[in-house]
SEKERO-417803 format. One record per residue (C-alpha): residue number from 0; x negated, y, z; residue in three letters. Coordinates in steps of 0.1 Angstrom, whole numbers. Example, Ala and Ser with C-alpha at 12.3 -4.5 7.8 and 13.67 -1.06 7.14 Angstrom:
2
REC     n      xx      yy      zz   res
REC     0    -123     -45      78   ala
REC     1    -137     -11      71   ser
***
This chain:
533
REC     n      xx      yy      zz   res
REC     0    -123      94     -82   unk
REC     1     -91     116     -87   unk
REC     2     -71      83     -99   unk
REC     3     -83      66     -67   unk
REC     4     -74      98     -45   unk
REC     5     -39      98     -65   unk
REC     6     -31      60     -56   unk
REC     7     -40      65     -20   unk
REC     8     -20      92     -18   unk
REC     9       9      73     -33   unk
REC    10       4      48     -10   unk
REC    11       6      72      20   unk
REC    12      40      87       7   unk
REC    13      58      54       5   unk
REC    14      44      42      37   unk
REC    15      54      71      56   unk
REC    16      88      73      38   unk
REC    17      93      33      47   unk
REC    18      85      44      82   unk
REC    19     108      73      82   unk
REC    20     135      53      71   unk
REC    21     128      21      98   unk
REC    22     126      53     124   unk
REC    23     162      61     114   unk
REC    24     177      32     119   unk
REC    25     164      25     148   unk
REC    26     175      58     163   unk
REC    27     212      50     151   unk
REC    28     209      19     168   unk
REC    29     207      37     201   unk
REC    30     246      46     199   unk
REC    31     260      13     201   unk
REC    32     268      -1     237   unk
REC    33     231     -13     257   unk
REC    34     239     -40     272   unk
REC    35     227     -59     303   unk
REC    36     216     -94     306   unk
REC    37     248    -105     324   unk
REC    38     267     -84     294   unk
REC    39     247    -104     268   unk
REC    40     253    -136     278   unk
REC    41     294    -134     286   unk
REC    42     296    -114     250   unk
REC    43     280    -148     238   unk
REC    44     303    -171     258   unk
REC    45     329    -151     241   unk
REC    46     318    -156     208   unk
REC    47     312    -190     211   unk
REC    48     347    -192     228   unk
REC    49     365    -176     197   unk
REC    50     351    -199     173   unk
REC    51     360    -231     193   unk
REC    52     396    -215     195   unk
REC    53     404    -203     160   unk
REC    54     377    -221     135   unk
REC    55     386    -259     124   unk
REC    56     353    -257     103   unk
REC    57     331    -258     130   unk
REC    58     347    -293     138   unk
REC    59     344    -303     101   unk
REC    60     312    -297      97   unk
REC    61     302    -317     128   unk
REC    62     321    -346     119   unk
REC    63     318    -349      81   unk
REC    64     285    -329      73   unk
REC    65     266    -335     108   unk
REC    66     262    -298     112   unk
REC    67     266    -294     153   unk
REC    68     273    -256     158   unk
REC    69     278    -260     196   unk
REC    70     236    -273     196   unk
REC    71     227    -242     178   unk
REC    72     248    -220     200   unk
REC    73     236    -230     233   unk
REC    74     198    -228     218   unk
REC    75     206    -195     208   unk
REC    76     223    -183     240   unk
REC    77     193    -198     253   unk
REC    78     171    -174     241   unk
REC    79     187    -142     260   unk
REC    80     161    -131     284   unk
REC    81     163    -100     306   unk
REC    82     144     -82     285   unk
REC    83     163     -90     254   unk
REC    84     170     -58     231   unk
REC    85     199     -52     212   unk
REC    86     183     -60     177   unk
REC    87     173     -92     191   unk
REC    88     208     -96     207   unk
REC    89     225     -91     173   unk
REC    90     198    -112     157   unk
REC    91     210    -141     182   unk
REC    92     244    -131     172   unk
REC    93     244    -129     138   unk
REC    94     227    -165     139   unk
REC    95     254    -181     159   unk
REC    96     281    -168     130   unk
REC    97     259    -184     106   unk
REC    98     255    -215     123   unk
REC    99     296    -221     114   unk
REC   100     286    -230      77   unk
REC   101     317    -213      70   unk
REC   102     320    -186      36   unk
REC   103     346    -165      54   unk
REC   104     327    -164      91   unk
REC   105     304    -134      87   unk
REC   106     292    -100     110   unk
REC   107     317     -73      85   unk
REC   108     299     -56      60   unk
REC   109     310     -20      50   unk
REC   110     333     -36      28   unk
REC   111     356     -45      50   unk
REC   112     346     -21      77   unk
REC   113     361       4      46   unk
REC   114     392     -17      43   unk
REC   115     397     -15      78   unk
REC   116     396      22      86   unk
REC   117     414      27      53   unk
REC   118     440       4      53   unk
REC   119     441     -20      77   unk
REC   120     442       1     109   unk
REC   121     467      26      96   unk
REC   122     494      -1      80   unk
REC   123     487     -17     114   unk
REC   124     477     -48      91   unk
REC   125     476     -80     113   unk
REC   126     442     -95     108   unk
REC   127     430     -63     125   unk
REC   128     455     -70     155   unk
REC   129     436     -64     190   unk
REC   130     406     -49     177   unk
REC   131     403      -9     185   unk
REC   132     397      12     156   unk
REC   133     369      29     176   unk
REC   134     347       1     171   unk
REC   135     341       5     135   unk
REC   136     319      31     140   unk
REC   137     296       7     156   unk
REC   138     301     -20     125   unk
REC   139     286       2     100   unk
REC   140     253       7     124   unk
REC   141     249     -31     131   unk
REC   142     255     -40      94   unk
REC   143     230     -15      82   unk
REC   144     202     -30     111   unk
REC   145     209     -66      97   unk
REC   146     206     -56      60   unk
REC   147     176     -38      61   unk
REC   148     155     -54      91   unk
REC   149     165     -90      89   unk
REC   150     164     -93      54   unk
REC   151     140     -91      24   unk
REC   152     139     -76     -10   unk
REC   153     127     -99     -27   unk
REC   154     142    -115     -63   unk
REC   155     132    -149     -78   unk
REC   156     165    -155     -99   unk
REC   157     165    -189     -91   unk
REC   158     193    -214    -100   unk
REC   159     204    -248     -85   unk
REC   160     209    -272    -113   unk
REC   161     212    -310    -115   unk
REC   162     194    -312     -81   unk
REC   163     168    -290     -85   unk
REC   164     158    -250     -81   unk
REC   165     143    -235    -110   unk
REC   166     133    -199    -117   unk
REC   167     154    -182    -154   unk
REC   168     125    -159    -157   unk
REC   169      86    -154    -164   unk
REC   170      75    -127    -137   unk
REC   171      37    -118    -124   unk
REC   172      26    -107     -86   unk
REC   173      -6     -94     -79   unk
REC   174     -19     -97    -118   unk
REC   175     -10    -134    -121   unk
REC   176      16    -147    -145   unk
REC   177      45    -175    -135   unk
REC   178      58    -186    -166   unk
REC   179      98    -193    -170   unk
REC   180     119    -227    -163   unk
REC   181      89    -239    -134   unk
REC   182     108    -264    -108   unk
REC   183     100    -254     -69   unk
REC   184      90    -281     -48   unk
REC   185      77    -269     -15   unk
REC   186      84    -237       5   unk
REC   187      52    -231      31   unk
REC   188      41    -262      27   unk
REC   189      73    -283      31   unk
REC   190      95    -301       7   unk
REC   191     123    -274      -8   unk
REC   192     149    -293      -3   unk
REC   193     141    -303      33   unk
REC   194     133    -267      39   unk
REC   195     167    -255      27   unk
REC   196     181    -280      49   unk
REC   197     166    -264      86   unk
REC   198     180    -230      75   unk
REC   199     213    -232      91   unk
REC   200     210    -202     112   unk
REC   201     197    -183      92   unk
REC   202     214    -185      55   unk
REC   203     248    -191      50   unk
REC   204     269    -206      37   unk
REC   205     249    -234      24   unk
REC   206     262    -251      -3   unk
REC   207     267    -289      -6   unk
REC   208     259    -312     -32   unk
REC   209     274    -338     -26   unk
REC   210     262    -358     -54   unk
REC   211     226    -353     -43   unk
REC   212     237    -356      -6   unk
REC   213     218    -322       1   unk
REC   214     226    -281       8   unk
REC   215     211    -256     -13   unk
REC   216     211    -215     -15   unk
REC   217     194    -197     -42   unk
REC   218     185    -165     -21   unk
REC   219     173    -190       9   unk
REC   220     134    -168       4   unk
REC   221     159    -137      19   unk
REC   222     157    -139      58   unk
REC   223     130    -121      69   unk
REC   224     119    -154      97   unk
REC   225     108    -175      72   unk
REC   226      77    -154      61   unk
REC   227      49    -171      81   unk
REC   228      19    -144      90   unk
REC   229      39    -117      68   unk
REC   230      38    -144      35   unk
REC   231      61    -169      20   unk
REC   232      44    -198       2   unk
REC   233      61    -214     -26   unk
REC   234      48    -240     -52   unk
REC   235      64    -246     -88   unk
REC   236      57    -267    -113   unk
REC   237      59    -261    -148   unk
REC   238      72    -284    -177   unk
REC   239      36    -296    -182   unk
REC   240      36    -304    -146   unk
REC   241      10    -281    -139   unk
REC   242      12    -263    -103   unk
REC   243      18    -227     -98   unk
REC   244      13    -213     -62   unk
REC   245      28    -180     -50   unk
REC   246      21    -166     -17   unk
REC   247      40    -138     -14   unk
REC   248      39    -108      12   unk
REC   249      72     -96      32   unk
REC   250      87     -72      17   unk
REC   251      72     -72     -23   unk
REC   252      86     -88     -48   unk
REC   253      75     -98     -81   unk
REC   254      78     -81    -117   unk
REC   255      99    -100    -142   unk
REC   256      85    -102    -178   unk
REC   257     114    -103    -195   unk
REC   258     149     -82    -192   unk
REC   259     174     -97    -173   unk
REC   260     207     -90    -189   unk
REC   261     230    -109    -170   unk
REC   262     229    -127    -134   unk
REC   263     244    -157    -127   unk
REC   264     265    -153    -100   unk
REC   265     295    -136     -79   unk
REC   266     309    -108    -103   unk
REC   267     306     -73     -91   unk
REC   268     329     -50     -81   unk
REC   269     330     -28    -112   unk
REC   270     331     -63    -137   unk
REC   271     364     -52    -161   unk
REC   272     389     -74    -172   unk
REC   273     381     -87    -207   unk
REC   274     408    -104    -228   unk
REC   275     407    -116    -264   unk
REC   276     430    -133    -291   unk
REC   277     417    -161    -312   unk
REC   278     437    -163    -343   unk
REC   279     424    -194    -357   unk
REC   280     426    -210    -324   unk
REC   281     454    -199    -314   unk
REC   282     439    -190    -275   unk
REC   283     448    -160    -260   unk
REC   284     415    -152    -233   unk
REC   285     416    -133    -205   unk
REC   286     383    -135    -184   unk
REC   287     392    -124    -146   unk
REC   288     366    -110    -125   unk
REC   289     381    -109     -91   unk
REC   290     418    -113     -74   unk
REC   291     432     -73     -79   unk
REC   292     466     -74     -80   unk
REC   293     461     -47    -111   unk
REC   294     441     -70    -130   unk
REC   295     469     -91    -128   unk
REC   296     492     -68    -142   unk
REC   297     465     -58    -168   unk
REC   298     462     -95    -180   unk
REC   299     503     -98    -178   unk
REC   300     501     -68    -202   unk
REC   301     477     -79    -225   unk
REC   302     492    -114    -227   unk
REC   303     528     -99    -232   unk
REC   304     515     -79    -265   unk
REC   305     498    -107    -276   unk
REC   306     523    -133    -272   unk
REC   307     554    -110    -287   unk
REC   308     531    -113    -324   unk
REC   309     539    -150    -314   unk
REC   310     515    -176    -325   unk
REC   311     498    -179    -291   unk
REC   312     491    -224    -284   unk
REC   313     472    -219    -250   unk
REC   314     461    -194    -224   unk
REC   315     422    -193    -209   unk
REC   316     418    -178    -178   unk
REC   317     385    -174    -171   unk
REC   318     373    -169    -135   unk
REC   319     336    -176    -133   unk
REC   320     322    -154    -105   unk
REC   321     354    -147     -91   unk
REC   322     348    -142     -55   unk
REC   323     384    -141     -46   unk
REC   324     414    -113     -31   unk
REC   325     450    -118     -36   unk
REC   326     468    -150     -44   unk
REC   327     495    -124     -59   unk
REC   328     471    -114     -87   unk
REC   329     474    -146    -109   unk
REC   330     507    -153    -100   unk
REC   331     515    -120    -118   unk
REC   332     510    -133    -153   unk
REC   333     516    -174    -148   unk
REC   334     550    -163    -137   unk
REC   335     558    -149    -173   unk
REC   336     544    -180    -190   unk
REC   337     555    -209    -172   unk
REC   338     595    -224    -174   unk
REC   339     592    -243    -143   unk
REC   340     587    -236    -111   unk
REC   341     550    -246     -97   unk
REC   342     553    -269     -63   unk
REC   343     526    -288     -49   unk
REC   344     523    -305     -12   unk
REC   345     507    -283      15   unk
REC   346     492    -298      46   unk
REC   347     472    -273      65   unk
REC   348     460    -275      97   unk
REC   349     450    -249     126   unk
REC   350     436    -253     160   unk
REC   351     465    -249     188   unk
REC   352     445    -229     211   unk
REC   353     454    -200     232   unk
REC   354     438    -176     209   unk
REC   355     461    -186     181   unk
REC   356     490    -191     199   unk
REC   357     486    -154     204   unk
REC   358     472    -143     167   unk
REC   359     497    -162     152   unk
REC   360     527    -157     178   unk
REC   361     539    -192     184   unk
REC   362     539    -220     207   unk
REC   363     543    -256     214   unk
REC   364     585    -246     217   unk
REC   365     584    -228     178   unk
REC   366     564    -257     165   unk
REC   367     591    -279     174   unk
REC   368     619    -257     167   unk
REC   369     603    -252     130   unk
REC   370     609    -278     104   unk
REC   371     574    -273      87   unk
REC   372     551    -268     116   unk
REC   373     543    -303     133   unk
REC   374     515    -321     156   unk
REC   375     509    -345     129   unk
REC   376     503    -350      97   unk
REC   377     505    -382      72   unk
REC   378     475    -376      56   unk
REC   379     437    -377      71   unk
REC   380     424    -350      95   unk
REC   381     400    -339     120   unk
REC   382     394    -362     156   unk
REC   383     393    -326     170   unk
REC   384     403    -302     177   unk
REC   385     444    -304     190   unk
REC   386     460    -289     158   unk
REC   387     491    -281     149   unk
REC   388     501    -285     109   unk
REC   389     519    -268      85   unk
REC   390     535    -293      62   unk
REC   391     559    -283      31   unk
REC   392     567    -314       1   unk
REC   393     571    -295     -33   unk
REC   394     557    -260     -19   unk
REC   395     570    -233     -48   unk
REC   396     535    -218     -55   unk
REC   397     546    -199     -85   unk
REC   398     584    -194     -96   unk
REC   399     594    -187    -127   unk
REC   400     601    -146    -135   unk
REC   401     635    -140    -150   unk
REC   402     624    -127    -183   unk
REC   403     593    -152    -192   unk
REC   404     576    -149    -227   unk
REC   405     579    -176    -256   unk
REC   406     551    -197    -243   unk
REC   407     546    -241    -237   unk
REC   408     508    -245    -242   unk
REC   409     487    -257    -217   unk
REC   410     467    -228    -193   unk
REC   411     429    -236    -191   unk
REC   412     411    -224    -160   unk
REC   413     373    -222    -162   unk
REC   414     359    -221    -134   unk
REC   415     320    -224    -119   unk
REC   416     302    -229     -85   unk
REC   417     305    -192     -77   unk
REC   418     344    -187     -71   unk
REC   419     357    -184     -38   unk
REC   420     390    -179     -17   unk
REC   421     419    -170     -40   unk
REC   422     396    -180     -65   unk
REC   423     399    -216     -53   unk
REC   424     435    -219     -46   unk
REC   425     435    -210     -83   unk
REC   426     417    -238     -90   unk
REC   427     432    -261     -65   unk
REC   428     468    -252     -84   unk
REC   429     452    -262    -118   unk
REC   430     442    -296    -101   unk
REC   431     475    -304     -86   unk
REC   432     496    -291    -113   unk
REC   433     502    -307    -149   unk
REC   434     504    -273    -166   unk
REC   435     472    -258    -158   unk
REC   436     440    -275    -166   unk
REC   437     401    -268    -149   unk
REC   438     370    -270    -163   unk
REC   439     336    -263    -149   unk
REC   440     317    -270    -119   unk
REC   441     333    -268     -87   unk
REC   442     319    -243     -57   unk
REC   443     301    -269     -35   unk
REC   444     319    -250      -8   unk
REC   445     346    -259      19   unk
REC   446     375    -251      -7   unk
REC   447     415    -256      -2   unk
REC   448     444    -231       7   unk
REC   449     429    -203      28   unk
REC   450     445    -175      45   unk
REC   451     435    -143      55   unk
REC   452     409    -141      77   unk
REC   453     416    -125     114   unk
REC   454     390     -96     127   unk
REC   455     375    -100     160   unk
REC   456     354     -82     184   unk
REC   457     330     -92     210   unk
REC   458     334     -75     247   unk
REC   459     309     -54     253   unk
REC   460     286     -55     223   unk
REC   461     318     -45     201   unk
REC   462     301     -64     171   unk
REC   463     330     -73     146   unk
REC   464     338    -105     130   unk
REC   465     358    -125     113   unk
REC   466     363    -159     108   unk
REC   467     386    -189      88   unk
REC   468     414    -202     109   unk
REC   469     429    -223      86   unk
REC   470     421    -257      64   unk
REC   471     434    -275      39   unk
REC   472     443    -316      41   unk
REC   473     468    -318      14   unk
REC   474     467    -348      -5   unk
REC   475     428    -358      19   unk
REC   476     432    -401      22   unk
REC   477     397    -392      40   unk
REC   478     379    -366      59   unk
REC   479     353    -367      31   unk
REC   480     389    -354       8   unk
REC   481     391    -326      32   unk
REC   482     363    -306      18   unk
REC   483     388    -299     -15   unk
REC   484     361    -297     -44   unk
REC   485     377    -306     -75   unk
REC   486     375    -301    -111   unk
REC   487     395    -320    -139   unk
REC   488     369    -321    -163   unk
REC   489     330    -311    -150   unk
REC   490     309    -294    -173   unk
REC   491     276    -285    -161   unk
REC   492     251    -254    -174   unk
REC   493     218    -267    -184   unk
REC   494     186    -250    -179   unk
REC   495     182    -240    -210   unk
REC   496     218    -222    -214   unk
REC   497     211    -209    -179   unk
REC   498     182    -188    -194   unk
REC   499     192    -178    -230   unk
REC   500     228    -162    -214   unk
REC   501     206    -142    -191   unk
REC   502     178    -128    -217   unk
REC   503     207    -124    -247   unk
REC   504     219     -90    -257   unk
REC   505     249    -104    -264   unk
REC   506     279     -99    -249   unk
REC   507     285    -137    -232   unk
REC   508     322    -133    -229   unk
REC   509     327    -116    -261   unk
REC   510     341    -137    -290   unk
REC   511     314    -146    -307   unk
REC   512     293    -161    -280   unk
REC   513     324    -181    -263   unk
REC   514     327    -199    -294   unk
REC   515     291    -206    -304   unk
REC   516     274    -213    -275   unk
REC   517     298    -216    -237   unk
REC   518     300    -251    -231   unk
REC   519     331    -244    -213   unk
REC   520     347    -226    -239   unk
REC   521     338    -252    -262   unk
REC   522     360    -274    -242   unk
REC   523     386    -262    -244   unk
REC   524     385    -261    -279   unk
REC   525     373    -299    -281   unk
REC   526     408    -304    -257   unk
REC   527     430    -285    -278   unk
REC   528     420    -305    -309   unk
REC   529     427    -335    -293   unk
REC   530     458    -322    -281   unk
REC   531     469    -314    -315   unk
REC   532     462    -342    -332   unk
***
């Protein structure tokens, strides 16, 4: 009887702590601008305006991936009723971003609502040109509503491989078992992968496989809409073929029955930079978790003491899971190792619209005027919108530092589907250049030369934004070319290698496991045999 009194009790606490906390945040959500019905449907317009004016992606995806984001936006503007609150208002908002299928369109997290008011605001940075500092303030409320109102907690560890979601690891729910490696088929009662497919508003961005002709997201379970009656219904099979239903309430989540060491993925913000010699080899590693400028100097470093000991035939640079930063990071060390300069052909397109002419200070006068700003381009584009490109032959990427080290092996980039902005230019170099070489899977995401990403803020919500203003058409013969997803020699994780690197202990980019067990790894050292026979 005192157990049962003790649970109920426990019970009580959390609830009333959960409903403390929901209380909270919807009392902070009181200080940003109320807004009338009139206000709520011109701070759409505006929205709606801005990505028509500065995004080219939304007119990708319309005519190469049939994603209309005009149809979604007026069903969504739509909804905005005279009684419409301002959680639903951001709600609509937030699904109107999403509906861009864009990795760089996005309501700004506290990330770079930090940058901002640290950086950005007081070195009068230009992406944050227009937008009054005084709005931030308002950023970190809306951001903290979305996180924890719109969004679940709950954690499957699934992965997208060769087609198919699978989960890495046993768990239980509710004193039932789910063993590891089961396939999911349907999610509340549809077909996964034509679920996955209706979630444009409301995950993004979606991946494309393009092989399988299909999008996919391994947190898709996270938006709090899809939970039918408060439960989310998903069916797996196992490798008998046996069927394993979970219906699973908002809000839980399951228990998994074995550690998970490592999760496959983006890299996190703490991830060091890990560098290692292999003597027999000759490879000099360097595994970089995101583009900081210092980690560039920390490889550059490592690589100089390693290479003045002489011996070194080729250079990995590892950035699986990078999410991207500064294009100056790896041009810190390839600088030191290369003897010619680095050129490849740019052709990169933005919309001439009145909002750029403005960001980007020109006009149809300094397009003409400028030798590598035109109105067309010789390679495939976009039907719309009007565009203006930026076209340079032989572009100097990288140049060639005065004092470079001993160094003419090749440079090996291994890469997976999680890399991202500077991340993929990196890998886009290694593709258009002879001296460094990719391997891995490529991001099944709209990939090319990016740019910095301008902020924006609507009217009288004061919700800020950003978006992508630029893409890449270098070298496209199609519009299919455009979406800039390459890899010089694909090597795919298996199931199997999916789940042992995230049970191990071991330390998956030390030494010992590259060599043994990384399929990527392994090819390089299958290439450099070959190359040195």
């Amino acid at each position: 009887m005192k157990i049962r009194l003790f649970v109920i009790s426990f019970l009580l606490i959390v609830l009333n702590a959960n409903a403390q906390e929901q209380d909270s945040i919807i009392a902070k959500f009181k200080d940003v601008p109320q807004l009338t019905y009139k206000e709520m449907l011109t701070d759409h317009d505006s929205l709606v305006s801005y990505f028509q004016q500065a995004s080219p992606i939304i007119y990708f995806n319309k005519e190469v991936r049939n994603i209309d984001f005009w149809n979604h936006a007026k069903n969504l503007r739509n909804q905005i009723k005279e009684n419409t609150t301002m959680p639903e208002y951001l709600k609509l908002v937030n699904k109107t971003i999403n509906s861009a299928q864009d990795g760089h369109s996005q309501i700004l997290g506290n990330f770079h609502l930090d940058i901002m008011k640290d950086n950005w605001f007081p070195n009068k940075v230009q992406l944050v040109k227009g937008i009054d500092s005084s709005d931030v303030k308002y950023g970190y409320i809306y951001r903290e509503y979305l996180n924890k109102r719109f969004s679940t907690k709950l954690d499957l560890n699934l992965v997208y491989t060769s087609g198919e979601y699978y989960n890495l690891l046993p768990f239980s729910y509710k004193n039932k078992t789910y063993p590891a490696s089961m396939k999911l088929i349907d999610c509340n009662n549809t077909k996964i992968h034509q679920f996955v497919n209706s979630l444009t508003e409301l995950v993004s961005p979606l991946r494309w496989d393009r092989v399988n002709n299909r999008v996919y997201s391994i947190d898709f379970y996270s938006p709090a809409d899809i939970y039918e009656n408060d439960t989310l219904r998903l069916t797996f099979l196992d490798k008998a073929n046996k069927k394993h239903q979970l219906n699973i309430k908002k809000n839980d989540t399951v228990k998994f029955l074995q550690k998970r060491n490592l999760k496959y993925g983006y890299n996190s913000l703490s991830e060091p930079v890990t560098t290692h010699y292999f003597d027999k080899n000759k490879i000099f590693y360097a595994k970089l978790p995101m583009m900081k400028e210092e980690y560039g100097d920390t490889i550059n470093n490592r690589l100089e003491k390693t290479l003045k000991k002489g011996g070194v035939g080729a250079v990995v640079i590892d950035i699986r899971g990078n999410p991207g930063g500064s294009d100056n990071t790896f041009n810190k060390f390839l600088k030191k190792i290369i003897k010619d300069t680095l050129k490849v052909d740019i052709a990169i397109g933005r919309n001439f619209s009145p909002y750029n002419k403005w960001f980007f200070e020109i006009n149809k006068d300094s397009i003409l005027n400028n030798p590598t700003y035109h109105f067309k381009a010789d390679v495939a584009t976009l039907d719309n919108p009007e565009m203006y490109y930026i076209v340079i032959p032989d572009y100097t990427y990288v140049t060639p530092d005065s004092i470079t080290y001993p160094f003419d092996g090749p440079i090996y980039i291994l890469q997976d589907r999680y890399i991202y902005s500077s991340a993929s230019n990196l890998s886009n170099l290694a593709k258009r250049s002879d001296r460094l070489i990719s391997i891995g899977e490529t991001p099944d995401l709209l990939s090319g030369l990016q740019t910095g990403t301008p902020i924006l803020s609507l009217p009288f919500s004061k919700i800020l934004f950003r978006l992508e203003p630029q893409i890449d058409f270098t070298n496209s013969k199609t519009k299919l070319d455009i979406f800039q997803n390459n890899v010089e020699h694909h090597i795919s994780y298996s199931i199997e290698f999916l789940y042992e690197r995230t049970i191990t202990k071991e330390d998956v980019f030390g030494k010992d496991f590259l060599l043994r067990k990384d399929p990527m790894f392994k090819k390089v050292l299958d290439l450099e045999k070959k190359r040195k026979k």
